[in-house]
C-alpha positions in Angstrom: 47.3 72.2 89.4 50.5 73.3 88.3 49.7 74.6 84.8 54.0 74.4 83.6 53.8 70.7 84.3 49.8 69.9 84.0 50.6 68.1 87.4 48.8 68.3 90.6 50.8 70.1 93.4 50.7 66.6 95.7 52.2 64.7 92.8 55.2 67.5 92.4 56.1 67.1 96.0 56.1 63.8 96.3 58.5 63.7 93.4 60.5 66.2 94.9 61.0 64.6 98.2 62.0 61.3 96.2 64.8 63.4 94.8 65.6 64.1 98.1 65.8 60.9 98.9 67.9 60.1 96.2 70.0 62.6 96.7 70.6 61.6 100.3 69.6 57.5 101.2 72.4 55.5 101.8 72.6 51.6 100.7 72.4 49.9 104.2 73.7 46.4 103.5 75.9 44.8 101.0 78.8 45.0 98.7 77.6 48.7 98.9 76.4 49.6 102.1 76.8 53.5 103.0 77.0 54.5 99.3 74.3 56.6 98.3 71.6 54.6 95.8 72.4 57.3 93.7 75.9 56.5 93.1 75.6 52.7 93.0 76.7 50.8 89.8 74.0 50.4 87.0 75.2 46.7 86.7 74.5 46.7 90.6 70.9 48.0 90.0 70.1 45.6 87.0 70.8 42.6 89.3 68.2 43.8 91.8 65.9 44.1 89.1 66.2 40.9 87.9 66.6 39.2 91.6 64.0 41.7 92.6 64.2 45.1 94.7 64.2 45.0 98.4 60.6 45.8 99.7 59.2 49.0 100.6 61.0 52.4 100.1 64.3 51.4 99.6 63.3 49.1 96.9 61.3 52.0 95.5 64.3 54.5 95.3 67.0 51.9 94.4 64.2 51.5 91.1 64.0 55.6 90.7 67.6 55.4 90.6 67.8 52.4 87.8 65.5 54.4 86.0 67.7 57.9 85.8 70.6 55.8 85.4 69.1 54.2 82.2 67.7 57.4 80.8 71.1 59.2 81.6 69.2 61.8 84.0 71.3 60.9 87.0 72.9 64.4 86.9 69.7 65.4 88.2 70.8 64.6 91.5 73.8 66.9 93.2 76.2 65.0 94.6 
C-alpha cells in the first residue's frame, strides 16, 4: 500500500492511466468530435449527465472530466 496516499498500488495506477486518458481521448462524434474530453464545455458535460453518458469507457472519462471541471482540478491535466 502506498503509505503517502493510504491507497493500494492497483488503485493509483488505474487512476493514473485514467489521467492518461484524459489527457489524450478524443470526443468521437458530435458537435465536438476530435476535441479532447478534457477540453469540452462544462455546459456540454452537464447535458450528458442529465441525458446520460455514453456507455462504457468513454462514458466513464467524459464523467471524470465533469467531475474535475466542477471541482476546478482540470489543470490537472497538461494540455
Amino acid at each position: 500500500m502506498n503509505e503517502a496516499l493510504g491507497l493500494p498500488p492497483e488503485v493509483l495506477t488505474k487512476a493514473r492511466a485514467d489521467m492518461e486518458k484524459l489527457a489524450t481521448l478524443a470526443m468521437p462524434f458530435g458537435k465536438f468530435s476530435g476535441r479532447r474530453v478534457i477540453d469540452l464545455p462544462e455546459e456540454y458535460l452537464l447535458w450528458f449527465r442529465q441525458k446520460g453518458f455514453p456507455k462504457g469507457e468513454l462514458g466513464r472519462i467524459m464523467q471524470l472530466a465533469l467531475e474535475l471541471k466542477i471541482n476546478g482540478l482540470e489543470g490537472l491535466i497538461p494540455g
